[in-house]
One Martini backbone bead per residue (centre of mass of N, CA, C, O) as a GRO file, in nm:
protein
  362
    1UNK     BB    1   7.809  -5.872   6.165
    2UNK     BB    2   8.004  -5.550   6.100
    3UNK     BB    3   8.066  -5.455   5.773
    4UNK     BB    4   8.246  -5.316   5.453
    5UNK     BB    5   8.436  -5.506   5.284
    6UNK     BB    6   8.168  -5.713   5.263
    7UNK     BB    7   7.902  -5.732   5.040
    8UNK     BB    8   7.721  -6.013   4.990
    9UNK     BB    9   7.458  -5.923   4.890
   10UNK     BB   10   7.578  -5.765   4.643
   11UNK     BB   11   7.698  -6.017   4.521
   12UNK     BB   12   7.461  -6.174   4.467
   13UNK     BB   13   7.308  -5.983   4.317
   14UNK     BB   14   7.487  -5.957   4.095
   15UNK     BB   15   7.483  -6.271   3.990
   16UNK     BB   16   7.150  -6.222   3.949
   17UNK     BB   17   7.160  -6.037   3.705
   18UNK     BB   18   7.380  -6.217   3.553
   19UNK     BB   19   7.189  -6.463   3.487
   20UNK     BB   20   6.924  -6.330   3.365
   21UNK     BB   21   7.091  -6.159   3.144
   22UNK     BB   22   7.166  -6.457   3.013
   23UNK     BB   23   6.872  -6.558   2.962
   24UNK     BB   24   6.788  -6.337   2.828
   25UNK     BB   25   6.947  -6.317   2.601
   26UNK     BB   26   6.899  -6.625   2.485
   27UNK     BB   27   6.581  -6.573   2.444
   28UNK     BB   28   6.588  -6.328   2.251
   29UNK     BB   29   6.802  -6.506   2.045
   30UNK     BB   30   6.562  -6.752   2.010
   31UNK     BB   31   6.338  -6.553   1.912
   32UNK     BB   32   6.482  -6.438   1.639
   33UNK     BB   33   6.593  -6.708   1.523
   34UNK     BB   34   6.427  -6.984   1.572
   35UNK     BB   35   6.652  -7.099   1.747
   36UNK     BB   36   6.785  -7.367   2.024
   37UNK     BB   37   7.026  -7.339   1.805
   38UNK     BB   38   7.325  -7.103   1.762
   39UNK     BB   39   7.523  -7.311   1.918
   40UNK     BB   40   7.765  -7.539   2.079
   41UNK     BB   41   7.677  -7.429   2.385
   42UNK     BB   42   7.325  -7.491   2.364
   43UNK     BB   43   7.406  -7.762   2.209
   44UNK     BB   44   7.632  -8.025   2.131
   45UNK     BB   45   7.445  -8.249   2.028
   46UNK     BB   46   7.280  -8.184   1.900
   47UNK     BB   47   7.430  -8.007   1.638
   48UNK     BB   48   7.528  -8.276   1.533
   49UNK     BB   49   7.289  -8.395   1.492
   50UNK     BB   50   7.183  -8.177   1.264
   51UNK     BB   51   7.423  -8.190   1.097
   52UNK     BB   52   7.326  -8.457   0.984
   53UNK     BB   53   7.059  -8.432   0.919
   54UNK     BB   54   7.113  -8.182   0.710
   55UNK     BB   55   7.264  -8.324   0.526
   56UNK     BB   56   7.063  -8.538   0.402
   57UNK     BB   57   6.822  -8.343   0.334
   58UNK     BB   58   6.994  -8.225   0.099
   59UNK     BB   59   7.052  -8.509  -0.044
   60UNK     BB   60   6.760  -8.547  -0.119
   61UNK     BB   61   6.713  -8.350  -0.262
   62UNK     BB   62   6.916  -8.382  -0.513
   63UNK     BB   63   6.798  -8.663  -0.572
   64UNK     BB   64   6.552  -8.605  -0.652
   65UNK     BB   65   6.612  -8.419  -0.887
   66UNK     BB   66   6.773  -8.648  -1.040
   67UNK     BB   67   6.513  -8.851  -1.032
   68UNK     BB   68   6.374  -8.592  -1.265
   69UNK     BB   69   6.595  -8.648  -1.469
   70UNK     BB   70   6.567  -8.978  -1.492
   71UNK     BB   71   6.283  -8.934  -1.626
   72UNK     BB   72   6.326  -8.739  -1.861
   73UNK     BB   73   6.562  -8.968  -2.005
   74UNK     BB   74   6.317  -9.178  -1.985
   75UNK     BB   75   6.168  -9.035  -2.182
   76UNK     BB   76   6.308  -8.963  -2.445
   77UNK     BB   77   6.390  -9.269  -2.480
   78UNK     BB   78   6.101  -9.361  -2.538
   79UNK     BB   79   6.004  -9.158  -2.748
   80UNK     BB   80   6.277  -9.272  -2.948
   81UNK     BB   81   6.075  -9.537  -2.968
   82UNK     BB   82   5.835  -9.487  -3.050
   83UNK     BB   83   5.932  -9.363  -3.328
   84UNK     BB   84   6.053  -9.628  -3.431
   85UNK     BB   85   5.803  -9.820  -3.406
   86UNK     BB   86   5.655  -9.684  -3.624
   87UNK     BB   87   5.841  -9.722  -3.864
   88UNK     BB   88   5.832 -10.031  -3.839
   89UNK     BB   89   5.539 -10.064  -3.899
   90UNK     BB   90   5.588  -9.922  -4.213
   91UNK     BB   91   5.787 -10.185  -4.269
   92UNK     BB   92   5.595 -10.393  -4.286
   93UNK     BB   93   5.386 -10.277  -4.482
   94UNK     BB   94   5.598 -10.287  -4.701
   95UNK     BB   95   5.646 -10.566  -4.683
   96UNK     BB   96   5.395 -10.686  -4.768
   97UNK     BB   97   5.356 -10.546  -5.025
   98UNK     BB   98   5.617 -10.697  -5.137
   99UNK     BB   99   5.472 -11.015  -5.106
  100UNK     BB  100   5.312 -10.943  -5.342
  101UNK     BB  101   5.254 -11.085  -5.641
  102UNK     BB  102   5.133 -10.830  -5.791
  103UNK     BB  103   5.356 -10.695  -5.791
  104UNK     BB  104   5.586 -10.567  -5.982
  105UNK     BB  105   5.893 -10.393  -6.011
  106UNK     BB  106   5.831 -10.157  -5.995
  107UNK     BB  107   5.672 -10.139  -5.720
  108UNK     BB  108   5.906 -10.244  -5.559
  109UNK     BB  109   6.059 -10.020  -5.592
  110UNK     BB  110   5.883  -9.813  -5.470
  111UNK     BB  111   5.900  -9.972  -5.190
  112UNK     BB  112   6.201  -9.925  -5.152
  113UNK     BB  113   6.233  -9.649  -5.166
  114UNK     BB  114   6.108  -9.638  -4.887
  115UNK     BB  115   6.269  -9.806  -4.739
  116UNK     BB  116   6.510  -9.699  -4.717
  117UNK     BB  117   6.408  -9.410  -4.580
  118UNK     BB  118   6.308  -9.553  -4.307
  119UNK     BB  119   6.589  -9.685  -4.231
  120UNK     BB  120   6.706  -9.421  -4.217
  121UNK     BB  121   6.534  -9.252  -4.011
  122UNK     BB  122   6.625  -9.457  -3.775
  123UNK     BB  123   6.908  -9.436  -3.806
  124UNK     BB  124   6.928  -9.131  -3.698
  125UNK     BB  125   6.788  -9.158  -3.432
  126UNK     BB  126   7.005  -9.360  -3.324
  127UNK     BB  127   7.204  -9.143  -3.340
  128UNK     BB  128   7.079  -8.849  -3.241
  129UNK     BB  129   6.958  -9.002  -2.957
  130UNK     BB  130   7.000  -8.742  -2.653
  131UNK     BB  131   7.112  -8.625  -2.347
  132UNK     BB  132   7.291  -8.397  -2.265
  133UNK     BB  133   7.534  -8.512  -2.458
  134UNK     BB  134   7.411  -8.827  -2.457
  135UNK     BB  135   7.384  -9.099  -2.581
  136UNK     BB  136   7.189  -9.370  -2.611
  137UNK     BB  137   7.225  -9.625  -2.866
  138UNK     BB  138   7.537  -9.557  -2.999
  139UNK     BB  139   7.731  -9.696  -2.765
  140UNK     BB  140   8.034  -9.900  -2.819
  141UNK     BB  141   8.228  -9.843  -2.591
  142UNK     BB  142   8.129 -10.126  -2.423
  143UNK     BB  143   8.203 -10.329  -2.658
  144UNK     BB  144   8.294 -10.638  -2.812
  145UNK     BB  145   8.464 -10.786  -3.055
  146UNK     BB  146   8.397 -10.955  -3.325
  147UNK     BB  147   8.591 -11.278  -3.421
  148UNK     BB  148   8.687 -11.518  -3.635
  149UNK     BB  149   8.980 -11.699  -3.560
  150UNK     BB  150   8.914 -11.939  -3.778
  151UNK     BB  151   8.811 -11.898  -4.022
  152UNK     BB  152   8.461 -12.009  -4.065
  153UNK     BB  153   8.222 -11.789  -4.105
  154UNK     BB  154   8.178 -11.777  -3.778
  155UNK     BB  155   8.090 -11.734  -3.412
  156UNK     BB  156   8.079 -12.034  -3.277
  157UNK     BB  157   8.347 -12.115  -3.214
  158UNK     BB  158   8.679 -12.217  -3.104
  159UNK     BB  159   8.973 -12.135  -3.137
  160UNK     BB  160   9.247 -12.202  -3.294
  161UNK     BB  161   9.490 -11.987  -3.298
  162UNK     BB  162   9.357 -11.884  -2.990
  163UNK     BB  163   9.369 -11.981  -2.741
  164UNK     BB  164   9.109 -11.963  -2.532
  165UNK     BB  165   8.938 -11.789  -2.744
  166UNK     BB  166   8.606 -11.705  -2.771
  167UNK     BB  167   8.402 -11.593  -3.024
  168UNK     BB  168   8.137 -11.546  -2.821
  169UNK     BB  169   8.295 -11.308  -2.771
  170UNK     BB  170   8.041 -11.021  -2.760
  171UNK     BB  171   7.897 -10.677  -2.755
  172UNK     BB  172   7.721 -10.392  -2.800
  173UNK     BB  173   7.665 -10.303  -2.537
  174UNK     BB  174   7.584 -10.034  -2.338
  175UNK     BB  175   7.407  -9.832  -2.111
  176UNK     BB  176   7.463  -9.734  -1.746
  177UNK     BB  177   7.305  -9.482  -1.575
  178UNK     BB  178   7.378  -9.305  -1.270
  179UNK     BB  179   7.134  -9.238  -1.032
  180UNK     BB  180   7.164  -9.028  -0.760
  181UNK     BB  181   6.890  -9.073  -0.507
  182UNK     BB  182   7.077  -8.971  -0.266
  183UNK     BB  183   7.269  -8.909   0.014
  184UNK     BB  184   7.425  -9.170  -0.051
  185UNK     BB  185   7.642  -9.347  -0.278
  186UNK     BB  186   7.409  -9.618  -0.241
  187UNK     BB  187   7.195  -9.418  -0.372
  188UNK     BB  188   7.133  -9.601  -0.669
  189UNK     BB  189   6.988  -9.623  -1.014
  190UNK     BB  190   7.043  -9.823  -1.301
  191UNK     BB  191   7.017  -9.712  -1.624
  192UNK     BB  192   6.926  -9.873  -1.912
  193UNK     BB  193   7.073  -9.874  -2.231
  194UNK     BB  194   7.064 -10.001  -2.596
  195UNK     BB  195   7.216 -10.093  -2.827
  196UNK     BB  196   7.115 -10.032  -3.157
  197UNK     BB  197   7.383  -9.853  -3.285
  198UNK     BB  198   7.667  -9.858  -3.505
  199UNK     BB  199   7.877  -9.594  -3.587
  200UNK     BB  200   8.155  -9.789  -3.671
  201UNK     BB  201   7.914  -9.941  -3.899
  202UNK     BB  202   7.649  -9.814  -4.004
  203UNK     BB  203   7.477  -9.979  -3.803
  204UNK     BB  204   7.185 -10.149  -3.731
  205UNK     BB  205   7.066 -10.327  -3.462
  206UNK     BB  206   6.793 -10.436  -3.610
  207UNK     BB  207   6.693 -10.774  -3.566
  208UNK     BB  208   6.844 -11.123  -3.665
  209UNK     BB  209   6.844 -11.479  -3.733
  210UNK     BB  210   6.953 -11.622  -3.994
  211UNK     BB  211   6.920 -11.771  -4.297
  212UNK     BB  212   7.169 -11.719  -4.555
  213UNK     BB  213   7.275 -11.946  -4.763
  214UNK     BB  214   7.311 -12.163  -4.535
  215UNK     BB  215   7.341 -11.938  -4.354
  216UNK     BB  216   7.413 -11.782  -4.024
  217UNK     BB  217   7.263 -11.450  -3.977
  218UNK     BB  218   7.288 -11.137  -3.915
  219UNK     BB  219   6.932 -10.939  -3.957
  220UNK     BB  220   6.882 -10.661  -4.088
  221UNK     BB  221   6.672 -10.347  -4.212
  222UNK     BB  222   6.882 -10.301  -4.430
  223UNK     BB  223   6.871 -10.632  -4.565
  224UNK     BB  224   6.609 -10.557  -4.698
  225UNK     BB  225   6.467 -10.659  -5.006
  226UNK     BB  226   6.183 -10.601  -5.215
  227UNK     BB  227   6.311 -10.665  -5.513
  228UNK     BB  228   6.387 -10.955  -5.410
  229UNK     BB  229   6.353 -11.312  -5.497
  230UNK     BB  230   6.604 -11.390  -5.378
  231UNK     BB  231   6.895 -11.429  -5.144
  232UNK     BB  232   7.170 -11.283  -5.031
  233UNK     BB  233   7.503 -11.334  -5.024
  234UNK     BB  234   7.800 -11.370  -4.919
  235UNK     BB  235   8.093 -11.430  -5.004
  236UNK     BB  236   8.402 -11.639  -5.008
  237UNK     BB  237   8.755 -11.636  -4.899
  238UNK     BB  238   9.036 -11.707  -4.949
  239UNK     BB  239   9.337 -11.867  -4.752
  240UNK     BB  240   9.610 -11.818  -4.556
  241UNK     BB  241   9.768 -11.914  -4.289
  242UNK     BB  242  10.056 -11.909  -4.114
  243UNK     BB  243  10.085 -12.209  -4.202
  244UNK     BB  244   9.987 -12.254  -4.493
  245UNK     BB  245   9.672 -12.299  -4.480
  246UNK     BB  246   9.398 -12.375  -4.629
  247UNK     BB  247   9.108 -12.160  -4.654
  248UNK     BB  248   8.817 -11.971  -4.526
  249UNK     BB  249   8.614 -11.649  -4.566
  250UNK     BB  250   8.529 -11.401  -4.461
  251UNK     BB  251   8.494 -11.098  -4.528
  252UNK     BB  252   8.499 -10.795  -4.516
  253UNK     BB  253   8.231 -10.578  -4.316
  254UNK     BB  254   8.088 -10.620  -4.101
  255UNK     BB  255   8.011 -10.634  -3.742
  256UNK     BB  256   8.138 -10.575  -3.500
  257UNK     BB  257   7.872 -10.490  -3.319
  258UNK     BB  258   7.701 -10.760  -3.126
  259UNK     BB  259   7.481 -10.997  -3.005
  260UNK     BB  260   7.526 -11.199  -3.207
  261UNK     BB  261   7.705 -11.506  -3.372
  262UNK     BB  262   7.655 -11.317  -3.623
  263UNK     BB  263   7.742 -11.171  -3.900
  264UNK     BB  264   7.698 -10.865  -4.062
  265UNK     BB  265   7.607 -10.721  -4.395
  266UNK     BB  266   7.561 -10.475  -4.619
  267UNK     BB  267   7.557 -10.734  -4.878
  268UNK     BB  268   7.315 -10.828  -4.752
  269UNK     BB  269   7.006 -11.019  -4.864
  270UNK     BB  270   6.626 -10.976  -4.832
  271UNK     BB  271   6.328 -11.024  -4.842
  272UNK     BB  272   6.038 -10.998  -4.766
  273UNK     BB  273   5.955 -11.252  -4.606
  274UNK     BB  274   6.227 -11.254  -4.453
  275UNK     BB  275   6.189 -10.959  -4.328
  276UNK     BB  276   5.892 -11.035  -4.139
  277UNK     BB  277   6.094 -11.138  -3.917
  278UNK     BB  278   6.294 -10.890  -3.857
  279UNK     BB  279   6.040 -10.666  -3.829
  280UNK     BB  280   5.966 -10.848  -3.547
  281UNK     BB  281   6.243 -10.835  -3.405
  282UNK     BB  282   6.250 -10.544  -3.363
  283UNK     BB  283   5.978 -10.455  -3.252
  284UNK     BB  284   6.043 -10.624  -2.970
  285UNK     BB  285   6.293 -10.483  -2.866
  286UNK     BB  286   6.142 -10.181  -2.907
  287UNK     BB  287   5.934 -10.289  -2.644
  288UNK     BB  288   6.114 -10.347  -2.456
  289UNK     BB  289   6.263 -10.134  -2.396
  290UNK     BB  290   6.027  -9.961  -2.321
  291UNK     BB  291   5.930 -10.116  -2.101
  292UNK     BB  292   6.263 -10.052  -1.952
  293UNK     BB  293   6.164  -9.771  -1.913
  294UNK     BB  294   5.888  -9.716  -1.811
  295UNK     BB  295   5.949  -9.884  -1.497
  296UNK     BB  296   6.180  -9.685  -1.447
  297UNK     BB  297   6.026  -9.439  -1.398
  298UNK     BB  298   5.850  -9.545  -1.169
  299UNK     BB  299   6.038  -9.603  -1.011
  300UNK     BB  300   6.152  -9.343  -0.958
  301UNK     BB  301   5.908  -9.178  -0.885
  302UNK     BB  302   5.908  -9.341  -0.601
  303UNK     BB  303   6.177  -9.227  -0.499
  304UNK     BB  304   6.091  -8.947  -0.485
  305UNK     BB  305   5.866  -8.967  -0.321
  306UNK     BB  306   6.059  -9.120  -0.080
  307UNK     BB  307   6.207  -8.876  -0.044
  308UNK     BB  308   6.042  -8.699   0.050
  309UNK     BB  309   5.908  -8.808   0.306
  310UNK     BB  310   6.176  -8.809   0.448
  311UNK     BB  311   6.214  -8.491   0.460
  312UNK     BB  312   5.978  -8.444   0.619
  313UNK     BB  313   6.024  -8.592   0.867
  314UNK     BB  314   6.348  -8.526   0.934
  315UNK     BB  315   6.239  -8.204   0.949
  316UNK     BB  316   6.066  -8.265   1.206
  317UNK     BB  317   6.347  -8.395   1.367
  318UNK     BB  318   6.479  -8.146   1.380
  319UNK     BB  319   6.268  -7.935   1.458
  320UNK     BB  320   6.293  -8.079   1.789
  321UNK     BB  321   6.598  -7.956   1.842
  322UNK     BB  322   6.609  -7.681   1.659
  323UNK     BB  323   6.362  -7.533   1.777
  324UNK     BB  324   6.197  -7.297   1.906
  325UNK     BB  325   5.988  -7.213   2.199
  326UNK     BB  326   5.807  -7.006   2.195
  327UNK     BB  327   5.653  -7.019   2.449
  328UNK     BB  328   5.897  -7.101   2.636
  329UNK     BB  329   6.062  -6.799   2.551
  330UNK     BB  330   5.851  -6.587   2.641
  331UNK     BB  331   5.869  -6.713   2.982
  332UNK     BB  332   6.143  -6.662   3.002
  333UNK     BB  333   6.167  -6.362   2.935
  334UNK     BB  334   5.980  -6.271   3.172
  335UNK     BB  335   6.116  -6.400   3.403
  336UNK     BB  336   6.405  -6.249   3.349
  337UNK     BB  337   6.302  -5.944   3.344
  338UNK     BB  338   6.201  -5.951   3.674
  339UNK     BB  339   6.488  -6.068   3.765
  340UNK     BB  340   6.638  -5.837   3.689
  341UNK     BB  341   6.490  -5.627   3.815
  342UNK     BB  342   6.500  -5.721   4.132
  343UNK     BB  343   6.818  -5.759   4.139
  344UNK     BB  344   6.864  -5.512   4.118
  345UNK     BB  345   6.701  -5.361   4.355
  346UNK     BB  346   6.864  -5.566   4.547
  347UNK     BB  347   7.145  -5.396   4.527
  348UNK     BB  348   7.049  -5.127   4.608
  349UNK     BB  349   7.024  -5.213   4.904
  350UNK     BB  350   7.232  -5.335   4.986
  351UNK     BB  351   7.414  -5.056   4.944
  352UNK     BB  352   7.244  -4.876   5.147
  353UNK     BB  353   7.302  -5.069   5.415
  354UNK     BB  354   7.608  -4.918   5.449
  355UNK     BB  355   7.504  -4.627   5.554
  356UNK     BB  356   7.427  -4.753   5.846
  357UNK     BB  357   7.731  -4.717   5.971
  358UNK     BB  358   7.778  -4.441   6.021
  359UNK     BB  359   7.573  -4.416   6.278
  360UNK     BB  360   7.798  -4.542   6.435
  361UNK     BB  361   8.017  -4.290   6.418
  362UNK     BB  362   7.839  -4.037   6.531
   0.00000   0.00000   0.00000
């Protein structure tokens, strides 16, 4: 049958146009920007993919990052505990020196003056050792307040005031930073630093547990003194409680934030010999710190090591779905602009055949 109104060749010819041009283009722009998702008209479910893929490997980034700064924090903390361990060791030797019988008072006295100021400058150093301005050794605003409730000179009774509250409820805090390791909420590892230094009570807490004048007393190394010859302890005040009735108590002045169970004072003093039993408590203290800080290290260092391997892994399932196949769409390119210029060749024939109707009608 011969027609004029539709031809059929014609629109064929034009949806192969039109088809080949739209391949054409696709692969040109997938050429052009190296992706063979460039929208989610491309592949809709790829792209969720992808989209989830790329959140992942960029939080695997910042956590890497995190733990580099977490490793930071943890080798400035270790290198000012190495600081305190050195200091602490020369307080060693000048107990010792001061334990020998052969000095005089002055020689006590100038052993004592030396002794004074290493344990100022240790005392300075847990004060003022911080990173990015947070406190590292000295904050004890997360401790909890030692209390005497029964004014009884210890904190190892059960209240009597106070029903129901133990006087062994207390604790330096210590802090807990959180280092945020990883691409989601729970991918974190907590740095922990322990208080070492009393801020509110101007008092250094390395030291132990000891007798002093018959009582177990928190003994820092603020509290020896190379110059006695026998320990002070602190007087003990009268007093009466609510109900009138008569008791003892321990004066103010204490360390309101401690480990021990026993309150600790300015103006209690120990001798050269007991006080190498303190500053040999000081120097385990300050060697546990360094090794959970050192550990810390190596974990972190893993966790960074473990962040890399994924981010390499995952951006490379990544670049399977959403990068484009220079090989494949090079062919595709080529095979398109064949099939568009075949497809234009074939609409001018079409066109052409129309015009042999005319020779119908001449």
């Amino acid at each position: 049958m011969t027609v004029i109104g539709t031809n059929s060749a014609a629109l064929r010819a034009q949806r192969a146009i039109e088809s080949a041009n739209t391949a054409l283009g696709q692969a040109s722009e997938r050429l052009s920007t190296g992706k063979r998702i460039n929208s989610a008209k491309d592949d809709a479910a790829g792209l969720a993919i992808v989209t989830g893929m790329t959140s992942q490997i960029r939080g695997m980034e910042v956590g890497q990052r995190n733990a580099l700064d977490g490793i930071s924090l943890a080798q400035t903390a270790e290198s000012t505990l190495a600081q305190v361990e050195a200091s602490l060791q020369r307080l060693r030797e000048l107990a010792l020196l001061g334990a020998n019988g052969t000095n005089n008072a002055n020689d006590r006295a100038a052993l004592q003056a030396e002794f004074a100021q290493t344990v100022a400058q240790i005392d300075d150093v847990l004060e003022t050792a911080q990173f990015n301005g947070t406190k590292l050794f000295s904050d004890t605003s997360n401790g909890i307040l030692a209390i005497d409730h029964n004014r009884d000179g210890d904190l190892r009774d059960t209240a009597v005031y106070h029903v129901g509250q133990d006087e062994t409820v207390r604790r330096a805090g210590g802090k807990a930073i959180k280092i945020q390791t990883g691409a989601n909420a729970t991918d974190a590892v907590m740095l922990a630093l322990p208080t070492l230094r009393s801020s509110e009570d101007q008092f250094t807490l390395l030291g132990t547990e000891t007798a002093v004048g018959g009582t177990m007393r928190f003994v820092g190394i603020a509290n020896i003194d190379l110059t006695l010859d026998a320990d002070v302890d602190v007087a003990r005040t009268c007093d009466y409680d609510s109900g009138g009735v008569h008791a003892w108590g321990d004066p103010s002045g204490y360390v309101q934030y401690t480990d021990s169970d026993y309150k600790s004072y300015a103006d209690i003093g120990v001798t050269a010999a007991h006080g190498l039993d303190v500053i040999d408590a000081a120097i385990a203290q300050i060697s546990n710190g360094r090794v959970a800080l050192g550990a810390m290290q190596r974990r972190l260092e893993s966790v960074s090591a473990h962040m890399q391997n994924g981010m390499i892994n995952l951006t490379e399932a990544r670049s399977r779905i959403e990068d484009a196949d220079f090989s494949a769409e090079t062919t595709n390119l080529a095979k398109n602009q064949i099939l568009s210029q075949a497809s234009t060749a074939m609409l001018a024939q079409a066109n052409a055949s129309q015009r042999d109707v005319l020779k119908l009608i001449e």
